[in-house]
C-alpha positions as a printed Julia matrix, in Angstrom:
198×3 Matrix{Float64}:
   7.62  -44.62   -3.0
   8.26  -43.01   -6.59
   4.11  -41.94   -6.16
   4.27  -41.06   -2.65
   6.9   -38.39   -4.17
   5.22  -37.45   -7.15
   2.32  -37.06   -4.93
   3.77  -34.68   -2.8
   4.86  -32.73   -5.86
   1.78  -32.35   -7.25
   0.7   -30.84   -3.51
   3.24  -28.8    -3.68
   2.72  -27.39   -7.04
  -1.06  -26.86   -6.47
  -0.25  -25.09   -3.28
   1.65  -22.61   -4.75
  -0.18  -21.77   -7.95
  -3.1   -21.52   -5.5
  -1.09  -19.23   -3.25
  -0.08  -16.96   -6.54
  -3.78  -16.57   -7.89
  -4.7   -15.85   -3.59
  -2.03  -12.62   -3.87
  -4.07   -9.47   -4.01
  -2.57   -7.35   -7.09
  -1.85   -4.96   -5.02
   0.67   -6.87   -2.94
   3.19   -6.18   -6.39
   2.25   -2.63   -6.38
   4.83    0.27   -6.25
   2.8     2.58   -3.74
   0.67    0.93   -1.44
  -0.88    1.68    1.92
  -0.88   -0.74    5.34
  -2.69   -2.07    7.1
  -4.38   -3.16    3.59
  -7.7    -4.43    5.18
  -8.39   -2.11    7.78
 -12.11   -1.92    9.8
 -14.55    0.66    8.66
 -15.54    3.31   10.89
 -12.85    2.82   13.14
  -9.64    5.54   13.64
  -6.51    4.0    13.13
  -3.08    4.6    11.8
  -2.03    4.41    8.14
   1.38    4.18    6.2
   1.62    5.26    2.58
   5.09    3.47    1.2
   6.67    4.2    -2.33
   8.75    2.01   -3.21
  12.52    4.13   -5.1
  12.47    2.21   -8.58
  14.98    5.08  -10.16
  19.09    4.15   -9.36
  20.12    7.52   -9.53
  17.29    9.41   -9.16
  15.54   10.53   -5.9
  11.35   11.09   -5.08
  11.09   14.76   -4.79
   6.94   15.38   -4.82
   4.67   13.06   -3.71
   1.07   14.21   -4.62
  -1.97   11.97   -3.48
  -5.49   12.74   -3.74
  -8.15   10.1    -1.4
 -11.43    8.98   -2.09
 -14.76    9.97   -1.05
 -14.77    8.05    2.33
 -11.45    8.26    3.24
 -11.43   10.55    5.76
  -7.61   11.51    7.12
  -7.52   13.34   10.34
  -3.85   13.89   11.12
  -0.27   13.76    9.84
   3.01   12.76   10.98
   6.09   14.53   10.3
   8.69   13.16    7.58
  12.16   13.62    8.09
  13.45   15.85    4.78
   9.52   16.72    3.1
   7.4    19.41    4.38
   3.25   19.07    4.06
   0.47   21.2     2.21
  -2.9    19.6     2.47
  -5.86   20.8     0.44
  -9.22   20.73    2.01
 -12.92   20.95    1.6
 -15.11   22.5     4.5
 -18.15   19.75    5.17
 -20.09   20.84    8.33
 -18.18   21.21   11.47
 -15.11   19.22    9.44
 -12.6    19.8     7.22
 -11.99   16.91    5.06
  -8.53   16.39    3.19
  -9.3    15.83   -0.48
  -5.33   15.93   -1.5
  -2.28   16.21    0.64
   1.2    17.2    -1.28
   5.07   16.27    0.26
   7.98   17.68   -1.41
  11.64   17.24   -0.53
  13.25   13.88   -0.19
  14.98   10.73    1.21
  19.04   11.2     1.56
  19.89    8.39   -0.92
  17.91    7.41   -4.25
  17.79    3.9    -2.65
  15.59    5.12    0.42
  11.65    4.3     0.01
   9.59    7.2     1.02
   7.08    6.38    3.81
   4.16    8.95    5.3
   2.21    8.14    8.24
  -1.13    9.19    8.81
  -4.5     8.35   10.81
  -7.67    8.14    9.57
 -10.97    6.33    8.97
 -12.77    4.34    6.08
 -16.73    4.87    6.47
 -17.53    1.77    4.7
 -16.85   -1.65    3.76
 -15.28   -1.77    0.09
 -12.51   -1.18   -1.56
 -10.7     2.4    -1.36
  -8.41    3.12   -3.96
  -6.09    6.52   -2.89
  -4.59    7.7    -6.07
  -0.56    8.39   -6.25
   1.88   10.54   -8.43
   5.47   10.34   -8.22
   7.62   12.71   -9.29
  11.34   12.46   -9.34
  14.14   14.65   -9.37
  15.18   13.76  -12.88
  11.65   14.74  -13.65
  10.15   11.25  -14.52
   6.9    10.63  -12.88
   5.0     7.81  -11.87
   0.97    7.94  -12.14
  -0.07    4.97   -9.67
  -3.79    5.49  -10.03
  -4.67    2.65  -11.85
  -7.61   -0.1   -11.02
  -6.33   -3.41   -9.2
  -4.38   -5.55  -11.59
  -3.12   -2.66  -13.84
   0.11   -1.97  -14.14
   0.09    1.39  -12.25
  -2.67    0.31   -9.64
  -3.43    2.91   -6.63
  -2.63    1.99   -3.45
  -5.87   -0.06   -1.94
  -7.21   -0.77    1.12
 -10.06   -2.64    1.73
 -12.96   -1.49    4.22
 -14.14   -4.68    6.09
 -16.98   -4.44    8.77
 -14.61   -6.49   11.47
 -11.67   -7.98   12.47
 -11.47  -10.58   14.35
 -13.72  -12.21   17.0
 -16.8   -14.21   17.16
 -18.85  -11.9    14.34
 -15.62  -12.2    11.77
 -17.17  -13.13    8.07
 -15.01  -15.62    5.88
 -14.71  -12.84    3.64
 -12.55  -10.73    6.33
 -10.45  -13.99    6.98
  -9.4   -13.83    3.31
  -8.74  -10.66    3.07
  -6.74  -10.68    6.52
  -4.95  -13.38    4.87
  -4.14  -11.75    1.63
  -2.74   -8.9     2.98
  -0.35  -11.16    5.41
   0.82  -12.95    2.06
   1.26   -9.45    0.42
   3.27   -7.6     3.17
   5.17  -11.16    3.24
   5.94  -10.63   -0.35
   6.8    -7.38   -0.35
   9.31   -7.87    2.76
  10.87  -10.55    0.52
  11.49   -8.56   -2.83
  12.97   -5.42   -0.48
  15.09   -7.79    0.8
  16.12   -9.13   -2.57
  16.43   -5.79   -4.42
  18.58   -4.19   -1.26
  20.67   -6.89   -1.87
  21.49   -6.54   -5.39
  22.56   -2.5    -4.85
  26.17   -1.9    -3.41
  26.5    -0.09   -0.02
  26.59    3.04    0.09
């Protein structure tokens, strides 16, 4: 019996180590952008979230500059920030190299979110680069690689999703990002709950 149980514990333990080291970077990130495995070529929506790590302090500018390949094609409004977008002409396109929000949530516990569609032209790893500025002037530079401490909000460019053609490689990542929006449900959760009401 005693090795049935210490059996189980080992399971257990190897289960979740394996499940840690399976948890894209990303998934602890500060700004990130879902879905986090999206499918190349494809026009879908997109949702930049920041996550409000000052107590007192709100997110007044949100500045964020995409990568050649990520190709945004429209915005949706955000309650309390207006929109300037810079752009480059490219034949019969424009295509948005930065886009800039400035105003604000109500409360400095609010995370900012922007919605947006676009499309990835290829399979591989986009990484959108964002800076955070506050309204005690602090800033936040998430531009780093995958792993760092400031990592950019990445989504990776997968040639399908689902169905009969679907490569082990897109079943990962499809998995990984489940695990990492799981995780990052949880620790909202757990950080809402540690804040009095307002």
């Amino acid at each position: 019996m005693k090795r049935i149980r210490s059996g189980r514990r080992i399971v257990v333990g190897v289960s979740v180590a394996a499940a840690a080291f399976a948890v894209s970077p990303s998934a602890f990130a500060h700004s990130s952008i879902n879905p986090a495995v999206a499918k190349a070529k494809t026009l879908q929506p997109f949702t930049l979230e920041l996550q409000a790590e000052e107590e007192t302090a709100r997110t007044t500018r949100v500045e964020v500059t995409f990568p050649d390949g990520f190709n945004v094609e429209t915005f949706a409004a955000s309650l309390g920030w207006k929109r300037a977008a810079v752009t480059e002409e490219g034949g019969d396109e424009q295509r948005v190299l930065r886009v800039v929000w400035t105003g604000g949530e109500t409360s400095p516990r609010d995370d900012p979110l922007f919605h947006f569609t676009g499309t990835i032209e290829s399979a591989k790893s986009y990484g959108v680069n964002v800076r955070q500025i506050y309204s005690d002037g602090s800033v936040e530079n998430w531009s780093g690689p995958e792993g760092s401490e400031t990592p950019a909000a990445f989504v990776e460019g997968v040639s399908s999703l689902g169905g009969g053609g679907s490569s082990t490689l897109d079943i990962v990542a499809l998995a990984v990002a489940a695990v990492a929006l799981l995780i990052a449900v949880v620790a909202l959760v757990a950080r809402g709950g540690g804040r009095p009401l307002a």
